[in-house]
Structure formats: structure tokens, C-alpha cells
MDTraj code that builds the backbone (N, CA, C; nanometers):
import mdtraj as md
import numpy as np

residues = "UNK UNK UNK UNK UNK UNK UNK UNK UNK UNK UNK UNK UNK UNK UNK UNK UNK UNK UNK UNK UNK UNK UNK UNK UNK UNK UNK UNK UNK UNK UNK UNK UNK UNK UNK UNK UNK UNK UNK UNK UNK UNK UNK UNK UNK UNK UNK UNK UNK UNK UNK UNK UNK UNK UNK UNK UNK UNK UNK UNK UNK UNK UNK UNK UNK UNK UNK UNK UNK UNK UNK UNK UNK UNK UNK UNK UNK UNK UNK UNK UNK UNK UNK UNK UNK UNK UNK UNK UNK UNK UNK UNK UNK UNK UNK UNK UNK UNK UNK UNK UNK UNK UNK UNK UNK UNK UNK UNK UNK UNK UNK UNK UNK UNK UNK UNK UNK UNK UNK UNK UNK UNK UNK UNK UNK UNK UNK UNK UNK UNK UNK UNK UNK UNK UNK UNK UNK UNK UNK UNK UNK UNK UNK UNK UNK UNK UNK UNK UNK UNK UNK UNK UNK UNK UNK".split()
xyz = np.array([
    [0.3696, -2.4593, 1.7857],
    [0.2849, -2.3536, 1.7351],
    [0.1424, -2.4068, 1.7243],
    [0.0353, -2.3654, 1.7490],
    [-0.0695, -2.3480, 1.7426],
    [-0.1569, -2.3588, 1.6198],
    [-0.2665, -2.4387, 1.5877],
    [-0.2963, -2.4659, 1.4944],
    [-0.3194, -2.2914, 1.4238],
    [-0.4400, -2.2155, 1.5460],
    [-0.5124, -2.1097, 1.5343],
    [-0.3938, -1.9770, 1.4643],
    [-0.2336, -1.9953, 1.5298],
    [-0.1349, -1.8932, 1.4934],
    [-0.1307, -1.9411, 1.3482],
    [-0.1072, -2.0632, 1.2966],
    [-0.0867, -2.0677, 1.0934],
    [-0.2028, -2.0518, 1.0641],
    [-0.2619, -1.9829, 1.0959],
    [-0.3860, -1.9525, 0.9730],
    [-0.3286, -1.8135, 0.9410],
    [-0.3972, -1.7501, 0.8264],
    [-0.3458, -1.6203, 0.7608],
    [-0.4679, -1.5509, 0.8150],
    [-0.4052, -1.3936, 0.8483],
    [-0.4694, -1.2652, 0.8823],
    [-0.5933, -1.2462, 0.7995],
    [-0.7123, -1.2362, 0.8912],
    [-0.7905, -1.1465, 0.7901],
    [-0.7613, -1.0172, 0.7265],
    [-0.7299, -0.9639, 0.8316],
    [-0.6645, -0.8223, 0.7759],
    [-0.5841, -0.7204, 0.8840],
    [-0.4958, -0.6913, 0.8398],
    [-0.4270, -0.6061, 0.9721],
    [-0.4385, -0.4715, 1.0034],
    [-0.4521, -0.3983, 1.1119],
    [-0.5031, -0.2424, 1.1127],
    [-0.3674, -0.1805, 1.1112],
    [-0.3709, -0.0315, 1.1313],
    [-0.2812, 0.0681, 1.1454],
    [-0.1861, 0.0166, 1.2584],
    [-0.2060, -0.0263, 1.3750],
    [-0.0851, -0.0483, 1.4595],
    [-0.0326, -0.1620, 1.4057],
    [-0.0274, -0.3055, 1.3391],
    [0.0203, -0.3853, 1.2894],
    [0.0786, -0.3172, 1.1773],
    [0.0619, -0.2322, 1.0709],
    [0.1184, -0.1975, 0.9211],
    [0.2200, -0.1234, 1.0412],
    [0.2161, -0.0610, 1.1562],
    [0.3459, -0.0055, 1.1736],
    [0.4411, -0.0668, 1.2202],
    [0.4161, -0.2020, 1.2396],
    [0.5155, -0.2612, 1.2900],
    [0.6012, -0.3589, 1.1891],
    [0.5144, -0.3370, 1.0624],
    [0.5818, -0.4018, 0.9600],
    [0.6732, -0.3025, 0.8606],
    [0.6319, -0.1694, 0.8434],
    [0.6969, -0.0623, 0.7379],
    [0.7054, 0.0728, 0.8081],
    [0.7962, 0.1365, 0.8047],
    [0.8205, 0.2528, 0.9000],
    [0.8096, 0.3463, 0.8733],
    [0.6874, 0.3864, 0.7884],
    [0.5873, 0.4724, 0.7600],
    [0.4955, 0.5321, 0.9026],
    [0.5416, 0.6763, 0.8897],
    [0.4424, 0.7679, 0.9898],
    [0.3839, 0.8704, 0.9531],
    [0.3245, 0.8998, 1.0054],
    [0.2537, 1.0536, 0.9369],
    [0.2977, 1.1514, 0.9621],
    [0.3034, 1.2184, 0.8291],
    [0.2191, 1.2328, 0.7428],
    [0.2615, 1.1491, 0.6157],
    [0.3220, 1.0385, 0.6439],
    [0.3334, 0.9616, 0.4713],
    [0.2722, 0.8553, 0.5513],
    [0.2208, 0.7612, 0.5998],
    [0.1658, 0.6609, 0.6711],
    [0.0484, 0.6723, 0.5434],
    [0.0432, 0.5850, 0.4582],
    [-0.0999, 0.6252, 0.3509],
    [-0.2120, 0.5373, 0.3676],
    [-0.1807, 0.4560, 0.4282],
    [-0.2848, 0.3195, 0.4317],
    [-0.3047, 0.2950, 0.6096],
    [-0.4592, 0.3006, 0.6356],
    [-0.5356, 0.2312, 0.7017],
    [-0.5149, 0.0948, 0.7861],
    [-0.5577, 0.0091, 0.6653],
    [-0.5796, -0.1111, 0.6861],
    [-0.5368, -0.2014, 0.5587],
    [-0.5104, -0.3378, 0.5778],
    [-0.5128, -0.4304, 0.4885],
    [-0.5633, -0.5439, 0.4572],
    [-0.6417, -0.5920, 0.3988],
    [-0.7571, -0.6837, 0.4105],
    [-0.7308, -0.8132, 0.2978],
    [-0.8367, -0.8872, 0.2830],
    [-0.8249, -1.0264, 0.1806],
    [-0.6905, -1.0736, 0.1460],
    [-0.5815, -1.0247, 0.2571],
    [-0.4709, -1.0992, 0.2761],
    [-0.4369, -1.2380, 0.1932],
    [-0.3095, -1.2610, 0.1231],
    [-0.2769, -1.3629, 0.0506],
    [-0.0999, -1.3789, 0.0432],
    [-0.0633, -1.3678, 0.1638],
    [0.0786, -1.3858, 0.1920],
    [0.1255, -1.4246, 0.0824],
    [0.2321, -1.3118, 0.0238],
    [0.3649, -1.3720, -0.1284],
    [0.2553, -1.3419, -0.2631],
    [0.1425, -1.3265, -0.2555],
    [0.0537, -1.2866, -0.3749],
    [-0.0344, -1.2014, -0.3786],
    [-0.1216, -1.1035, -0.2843],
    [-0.2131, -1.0420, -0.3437],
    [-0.2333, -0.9928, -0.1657],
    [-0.3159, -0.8179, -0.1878],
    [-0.3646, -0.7784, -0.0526],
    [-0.4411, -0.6713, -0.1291],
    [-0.5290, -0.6210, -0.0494],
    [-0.6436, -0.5064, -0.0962],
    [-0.5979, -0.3942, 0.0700],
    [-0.5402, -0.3048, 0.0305],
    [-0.4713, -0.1892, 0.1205],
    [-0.6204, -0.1231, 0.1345],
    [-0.6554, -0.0176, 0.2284],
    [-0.7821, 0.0636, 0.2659],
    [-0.6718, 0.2182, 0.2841],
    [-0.7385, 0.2826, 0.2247],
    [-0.6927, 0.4200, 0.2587],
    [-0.8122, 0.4993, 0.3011],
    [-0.8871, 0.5906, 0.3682],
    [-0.9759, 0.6243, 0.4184],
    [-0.9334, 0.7928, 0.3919],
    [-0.9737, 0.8653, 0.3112],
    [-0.9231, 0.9785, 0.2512],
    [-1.0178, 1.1227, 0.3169],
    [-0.9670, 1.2021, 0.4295],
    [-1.0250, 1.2994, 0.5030],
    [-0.9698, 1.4116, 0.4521],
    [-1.0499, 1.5184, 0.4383],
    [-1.0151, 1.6586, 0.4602],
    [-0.8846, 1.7270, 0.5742],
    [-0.8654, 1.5993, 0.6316],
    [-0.7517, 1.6595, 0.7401],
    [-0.6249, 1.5974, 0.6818],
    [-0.6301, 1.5234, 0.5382],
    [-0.5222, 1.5220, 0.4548],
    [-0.3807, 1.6387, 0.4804],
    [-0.2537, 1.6670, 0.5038],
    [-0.2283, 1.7935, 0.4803],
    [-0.2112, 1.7915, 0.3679],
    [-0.1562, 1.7379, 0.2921],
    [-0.1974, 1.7763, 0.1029],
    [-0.2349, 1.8648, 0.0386],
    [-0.3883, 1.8299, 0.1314],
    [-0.4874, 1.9560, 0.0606],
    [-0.5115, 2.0594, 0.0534],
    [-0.4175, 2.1205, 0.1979],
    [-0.3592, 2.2263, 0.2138],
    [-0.3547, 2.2895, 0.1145],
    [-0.2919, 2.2309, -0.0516],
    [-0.2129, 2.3248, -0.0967],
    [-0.2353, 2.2086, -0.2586],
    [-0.3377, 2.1326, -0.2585],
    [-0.3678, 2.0225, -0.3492],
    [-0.5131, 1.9944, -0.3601],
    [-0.5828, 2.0977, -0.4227],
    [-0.5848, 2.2157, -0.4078],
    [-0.6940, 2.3132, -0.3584],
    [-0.6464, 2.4379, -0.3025],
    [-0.7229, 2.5172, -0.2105],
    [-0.8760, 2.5378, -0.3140],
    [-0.9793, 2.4594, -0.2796],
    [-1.0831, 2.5276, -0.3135],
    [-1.1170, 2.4287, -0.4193],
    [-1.0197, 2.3085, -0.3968],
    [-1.1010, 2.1834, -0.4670],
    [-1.0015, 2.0771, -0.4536],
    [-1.0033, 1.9793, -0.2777],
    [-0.8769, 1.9140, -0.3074],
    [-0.8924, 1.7941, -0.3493],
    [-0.7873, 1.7416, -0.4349],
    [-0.8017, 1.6038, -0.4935],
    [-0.6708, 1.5546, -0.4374],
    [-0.6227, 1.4212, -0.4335],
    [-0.5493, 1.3632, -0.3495],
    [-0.4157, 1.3344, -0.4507],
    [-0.3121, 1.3835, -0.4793],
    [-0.2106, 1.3974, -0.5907],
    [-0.1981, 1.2620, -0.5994],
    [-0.1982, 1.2627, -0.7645],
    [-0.1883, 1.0284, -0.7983],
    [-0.0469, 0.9954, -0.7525],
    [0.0795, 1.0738, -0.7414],
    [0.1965, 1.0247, -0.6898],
    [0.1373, 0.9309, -0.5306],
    [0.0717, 1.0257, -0.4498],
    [0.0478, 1.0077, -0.3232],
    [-0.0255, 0.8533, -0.3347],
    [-0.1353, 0.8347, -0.4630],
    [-0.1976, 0.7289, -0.4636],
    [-0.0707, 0.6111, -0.5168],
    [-0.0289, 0.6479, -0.5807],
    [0.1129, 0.5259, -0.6157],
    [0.1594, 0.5425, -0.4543],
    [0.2085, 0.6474, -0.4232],
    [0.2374, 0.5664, -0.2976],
    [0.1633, 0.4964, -0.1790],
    [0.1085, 0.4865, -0.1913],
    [-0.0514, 0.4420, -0.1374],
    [-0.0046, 0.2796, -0.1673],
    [-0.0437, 0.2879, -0.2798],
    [-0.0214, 0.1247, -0.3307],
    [0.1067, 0.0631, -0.3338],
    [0.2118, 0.1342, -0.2778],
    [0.3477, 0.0761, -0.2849],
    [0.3538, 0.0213, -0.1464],
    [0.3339, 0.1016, -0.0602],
    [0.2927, 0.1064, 0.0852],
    [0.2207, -0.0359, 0.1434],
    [0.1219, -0.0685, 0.0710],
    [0.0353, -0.1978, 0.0451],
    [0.1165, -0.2985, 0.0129],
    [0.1618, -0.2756, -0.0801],
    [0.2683, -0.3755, -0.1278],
    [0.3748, -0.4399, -0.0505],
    [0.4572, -0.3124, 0.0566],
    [0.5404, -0.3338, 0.0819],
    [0.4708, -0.3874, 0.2229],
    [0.3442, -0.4004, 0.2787],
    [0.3736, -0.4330, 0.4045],
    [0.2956, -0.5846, 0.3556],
    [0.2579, -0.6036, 0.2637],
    [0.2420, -0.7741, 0.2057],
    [0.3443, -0.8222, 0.2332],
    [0.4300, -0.7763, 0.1797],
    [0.5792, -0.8492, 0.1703],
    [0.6170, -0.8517, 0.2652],
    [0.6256, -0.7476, 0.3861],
    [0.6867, -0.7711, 0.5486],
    [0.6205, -0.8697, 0.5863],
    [0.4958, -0.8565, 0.5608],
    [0.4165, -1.0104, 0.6224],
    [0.4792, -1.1126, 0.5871],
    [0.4637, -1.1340, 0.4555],
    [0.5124, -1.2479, 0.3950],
    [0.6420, -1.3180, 0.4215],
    [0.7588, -1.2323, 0.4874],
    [0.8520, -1.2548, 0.5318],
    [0.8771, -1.3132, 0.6736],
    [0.7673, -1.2946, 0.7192],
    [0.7478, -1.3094, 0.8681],
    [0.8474, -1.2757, 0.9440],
    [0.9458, -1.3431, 1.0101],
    [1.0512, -1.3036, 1.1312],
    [1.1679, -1.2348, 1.0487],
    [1.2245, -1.2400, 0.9256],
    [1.3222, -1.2223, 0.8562],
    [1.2955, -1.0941, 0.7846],
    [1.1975, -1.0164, 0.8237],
    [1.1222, -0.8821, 0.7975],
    [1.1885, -0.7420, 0.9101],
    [1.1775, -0.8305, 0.9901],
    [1.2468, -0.7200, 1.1376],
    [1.3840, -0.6749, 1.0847],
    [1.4762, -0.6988, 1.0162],
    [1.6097, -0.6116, 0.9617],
    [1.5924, -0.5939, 0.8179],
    [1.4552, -0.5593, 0.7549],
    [1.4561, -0.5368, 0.6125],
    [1.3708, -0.4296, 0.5612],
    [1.3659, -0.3523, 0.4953],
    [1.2949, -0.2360, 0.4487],
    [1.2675, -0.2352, 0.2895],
    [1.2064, -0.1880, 0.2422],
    [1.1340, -0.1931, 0.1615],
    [1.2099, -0.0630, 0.0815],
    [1.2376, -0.0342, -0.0781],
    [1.2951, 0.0722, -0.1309],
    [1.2073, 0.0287, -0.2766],
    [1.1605, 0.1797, -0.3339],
    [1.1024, 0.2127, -0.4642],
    [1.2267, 0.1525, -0.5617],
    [1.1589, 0.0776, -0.6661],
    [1.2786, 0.1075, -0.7760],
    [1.2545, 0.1363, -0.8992],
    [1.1102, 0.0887, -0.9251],
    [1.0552, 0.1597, -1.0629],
    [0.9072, 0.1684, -1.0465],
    [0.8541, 0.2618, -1.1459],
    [0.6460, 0.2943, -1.1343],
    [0.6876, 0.2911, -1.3032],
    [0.5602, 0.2475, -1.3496],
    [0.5317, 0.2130, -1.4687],
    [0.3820, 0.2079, -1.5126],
    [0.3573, 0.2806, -1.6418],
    [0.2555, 0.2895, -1.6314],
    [0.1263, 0.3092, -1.5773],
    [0.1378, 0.3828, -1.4812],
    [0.0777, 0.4720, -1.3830],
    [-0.0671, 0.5612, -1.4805],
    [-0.1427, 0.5207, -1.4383],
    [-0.2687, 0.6091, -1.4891],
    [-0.3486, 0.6328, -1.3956],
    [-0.4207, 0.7700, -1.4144],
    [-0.5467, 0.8259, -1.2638],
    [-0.6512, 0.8379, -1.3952],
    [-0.7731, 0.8258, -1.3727],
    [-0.8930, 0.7934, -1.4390],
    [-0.9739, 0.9001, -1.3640],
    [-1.0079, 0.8752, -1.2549],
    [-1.0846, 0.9716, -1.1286],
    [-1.0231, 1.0215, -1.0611],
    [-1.0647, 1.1608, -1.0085],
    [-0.9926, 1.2169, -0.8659],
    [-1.0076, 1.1473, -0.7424],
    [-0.9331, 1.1424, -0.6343],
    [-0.9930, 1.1182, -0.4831],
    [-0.9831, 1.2397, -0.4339],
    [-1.1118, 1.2139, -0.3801],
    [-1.1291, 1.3426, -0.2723],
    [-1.1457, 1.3066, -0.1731],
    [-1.1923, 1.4168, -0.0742],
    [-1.2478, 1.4141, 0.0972],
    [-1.3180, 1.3129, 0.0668],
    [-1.3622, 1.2251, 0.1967],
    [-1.4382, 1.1223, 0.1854],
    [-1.4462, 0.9829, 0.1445],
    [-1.3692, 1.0124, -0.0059],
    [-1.3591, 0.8201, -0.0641],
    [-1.2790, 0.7268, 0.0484],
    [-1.3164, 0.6188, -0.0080],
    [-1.2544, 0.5195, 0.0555],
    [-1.1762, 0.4420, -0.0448],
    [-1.0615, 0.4839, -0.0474],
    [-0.9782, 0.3946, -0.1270],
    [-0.9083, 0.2533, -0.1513],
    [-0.9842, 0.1717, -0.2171],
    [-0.9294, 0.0663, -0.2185],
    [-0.7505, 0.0406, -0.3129],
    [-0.6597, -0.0331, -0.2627],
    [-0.5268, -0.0381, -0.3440],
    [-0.5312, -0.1663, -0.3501],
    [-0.6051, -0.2504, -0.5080],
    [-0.5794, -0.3877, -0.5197],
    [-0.4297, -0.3952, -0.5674],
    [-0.3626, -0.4737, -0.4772],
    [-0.2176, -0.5066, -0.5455],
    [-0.2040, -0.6890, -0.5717],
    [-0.1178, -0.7250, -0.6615],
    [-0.0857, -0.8240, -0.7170],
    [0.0937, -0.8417, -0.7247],
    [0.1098, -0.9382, -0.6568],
    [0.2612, -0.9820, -0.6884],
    [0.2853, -1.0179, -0.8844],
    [0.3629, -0.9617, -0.9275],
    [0.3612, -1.0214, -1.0656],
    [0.4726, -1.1201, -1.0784],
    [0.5746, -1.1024, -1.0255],
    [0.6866, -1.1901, -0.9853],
    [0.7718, -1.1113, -0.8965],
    [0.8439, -1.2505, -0.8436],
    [0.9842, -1.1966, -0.7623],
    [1.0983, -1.2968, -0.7429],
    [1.2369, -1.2078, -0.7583],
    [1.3365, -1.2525, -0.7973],
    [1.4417, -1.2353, -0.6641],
    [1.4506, -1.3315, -0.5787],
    [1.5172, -1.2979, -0.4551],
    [1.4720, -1.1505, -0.3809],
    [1.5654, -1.0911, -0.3330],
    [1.5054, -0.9391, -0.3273],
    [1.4391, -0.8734, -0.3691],
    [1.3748, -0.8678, -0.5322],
    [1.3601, -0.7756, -0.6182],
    [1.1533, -0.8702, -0.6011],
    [1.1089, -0.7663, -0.6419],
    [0.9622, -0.7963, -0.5995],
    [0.8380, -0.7012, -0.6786],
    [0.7974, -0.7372, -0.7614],
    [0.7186, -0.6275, -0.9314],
    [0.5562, -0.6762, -0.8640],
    [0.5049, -0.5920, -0.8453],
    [0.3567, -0.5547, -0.8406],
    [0.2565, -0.5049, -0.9355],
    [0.1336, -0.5371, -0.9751],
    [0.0094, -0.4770, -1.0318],
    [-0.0233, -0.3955, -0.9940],
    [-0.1039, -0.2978, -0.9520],
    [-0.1848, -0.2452, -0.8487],
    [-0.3153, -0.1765, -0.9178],
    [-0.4474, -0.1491, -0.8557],
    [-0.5369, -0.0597, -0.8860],
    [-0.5694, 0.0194, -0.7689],
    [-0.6213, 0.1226, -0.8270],
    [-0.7265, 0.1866, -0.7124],
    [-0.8453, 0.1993, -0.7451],
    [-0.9383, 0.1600, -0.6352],
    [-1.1106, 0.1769, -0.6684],
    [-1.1116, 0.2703, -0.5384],
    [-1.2267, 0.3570, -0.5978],
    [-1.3561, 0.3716, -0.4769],
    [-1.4818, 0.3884, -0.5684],
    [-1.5386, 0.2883, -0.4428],
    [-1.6759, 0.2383, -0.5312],
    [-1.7227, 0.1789, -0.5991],
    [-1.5916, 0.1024, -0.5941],
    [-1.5843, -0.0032, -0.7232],
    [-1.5330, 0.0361, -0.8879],
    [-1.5072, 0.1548, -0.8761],
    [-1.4568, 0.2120, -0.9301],
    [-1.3160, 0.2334, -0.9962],
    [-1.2420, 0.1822, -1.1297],
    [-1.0831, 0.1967, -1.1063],
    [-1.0522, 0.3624, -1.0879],
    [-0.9786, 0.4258, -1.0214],
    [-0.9713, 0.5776, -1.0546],
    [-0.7972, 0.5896, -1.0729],
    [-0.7123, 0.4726, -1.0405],
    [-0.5479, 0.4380, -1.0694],
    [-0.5375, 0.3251, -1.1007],
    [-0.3636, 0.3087, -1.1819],
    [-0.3326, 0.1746, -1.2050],
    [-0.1604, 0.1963, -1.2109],
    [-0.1147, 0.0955, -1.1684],
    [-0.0043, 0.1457, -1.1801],
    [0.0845, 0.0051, -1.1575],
    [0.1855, -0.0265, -1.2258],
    [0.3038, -0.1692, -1.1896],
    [0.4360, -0.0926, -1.1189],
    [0.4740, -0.1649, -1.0506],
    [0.5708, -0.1082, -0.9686],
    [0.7008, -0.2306, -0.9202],
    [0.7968, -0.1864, -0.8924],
    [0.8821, -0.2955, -0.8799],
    [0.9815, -0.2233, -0.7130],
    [1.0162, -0.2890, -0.6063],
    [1.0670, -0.2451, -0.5053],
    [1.2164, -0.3450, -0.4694],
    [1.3144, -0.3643, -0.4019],
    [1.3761, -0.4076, -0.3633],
    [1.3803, -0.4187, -0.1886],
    [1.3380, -0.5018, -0.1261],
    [1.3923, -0.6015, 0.0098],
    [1.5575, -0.5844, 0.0160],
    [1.5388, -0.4530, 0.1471],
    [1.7352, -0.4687, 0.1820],
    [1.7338, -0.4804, 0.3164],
    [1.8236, -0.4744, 0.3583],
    [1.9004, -0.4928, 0.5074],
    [1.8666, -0.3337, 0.5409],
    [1.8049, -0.2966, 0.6699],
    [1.8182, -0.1935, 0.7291],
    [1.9401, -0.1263, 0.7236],
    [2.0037, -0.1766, 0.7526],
    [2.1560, -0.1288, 0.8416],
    [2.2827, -0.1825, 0.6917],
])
top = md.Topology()
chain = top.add_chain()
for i, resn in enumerate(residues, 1):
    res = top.add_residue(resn, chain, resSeq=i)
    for name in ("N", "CA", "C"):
        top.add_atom(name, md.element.get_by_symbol(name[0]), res)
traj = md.Trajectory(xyz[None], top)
């Protein structure tokens, strides 16, 4: 292996997050993933448009981006840290919700923001894997939320 292959990602775009979590759209929530820290920490990009379908109907004539959608946003983040982090032993494993906790929205997102999802590993216990998370735009917190997922076997 190559010195240049062990170095860690700056950050991975939309065709890499799909090859790690099998998220499509319209639930595909995240962009990009950046300041990468394999097994501890990633900053997810969500890029939040009017061509949302959401907003369709979230809501007509003032849409804001529902905070479930932003938890999943940041779970999403989370979970494709962890595919990384797994490297080859990621290809037969998927990612499953198992608890949200303490979940707070401060600000709306609307058309336009750019959503940042700081997540934080808080610990992990074989499979089992508990996250921090925020959301900024603008530097801004506008979510927060801890979350805990389980690593299973596809099949």
C-alpha cells in the first residue's frame, strides 16, 4: 500500500457517501463530508434548496426543513463516518437508528442555508456506536441532538 492511500480523506462527496450508506433520494440528506476523523468526529454538509420535496407540504408559503429530517441529516453523517471507519468490513454492514435524545431546533432551515452536521463519537461498544451532533448555518447552532445506532450484517 502506498504511503499517499493511508492518509485520511479530506472529505468525501455525494458519489463516495453512496457507496458507503444506501441512502437515495429523496432521503439521501447530506452532500458532502469534510474535517474527516475516522472512529471520532466528521462535519456532514447539507446544502438546503427549494427543490427540497418536503416543502411541498413543510410548509406551503413558508418552508422550513422539519428537525426530524435534520436528526436525520446528522445520523446519516454519522453513519457514513462509521462506514469509513470500517473500511473493507463496511461492504456487508448497515447502519440502524436505535435511540435520539435530546434533540433541540433553536433556528429554522430554510431554502438556501448551508447546513453544517458537527457529529462526535461519544463512545462505542462493539456494534453499538452513541454520537453528539449539532447543526450550524452560519455558524450558528439551529439543532442538537445525541443519538445512538447499531452496525449489523446486511443480510
Amino acid at each position: 500500500m502506498s504511503e499517499e492511500s493511508n492518509q485520511e480523506p479530506e472529505s468525501l462527496n455525494v458519489e463516495r457517501i453512496m457507496e458507503l450508506i444506501p441512502h437515495r433520494y429523496p432521503m439521501l440528506l447530506i452532500d458532502q463530508l469534510t474535517e474527516i476523523k475516522p472512529g471520532e468526529s466528521a462535519v456532514g454538509i447539507k446544502c438546503v434548496t427549494m427543490n427540497e420535496p418536503f416543502f411541498q407540504g413543510h410548509f406551503p408559503g413558508k418552508p422550513v426543513m422539519p428537525g426530524v429530517l435534520i436528526v436525520e441529516a446528522m445520523a446519516q453523517a454519522a453513519a457514513t463516518l462509521v462506514m469509513l471507519s470500517m473500511e473493507q468490513e463496511a461492504k456487508e454492514k448497515i447502519a440502524y437508528f436505535m435511540s435520539i435524545d435530546g434533540a433541540k431546533f433553536r433556528k429554522p432551515v430554510v431554502p438556501g442555508d448551508r447546513l453544517e452536521l458537527h457529529i462526535a463519537r461519544d463512545r462505542n461498544r462493539g456494534p453499538v456506536w452513541t454520537f453528539k451532533a449539532e447543526g450550524k448555518v452560519n455558524g450558528q447552532k439551529v439543532a442538537e441532538a445525541s443519538f445512538t445506532a447499531m452496525i449489523a450484517d446486511k443480510n
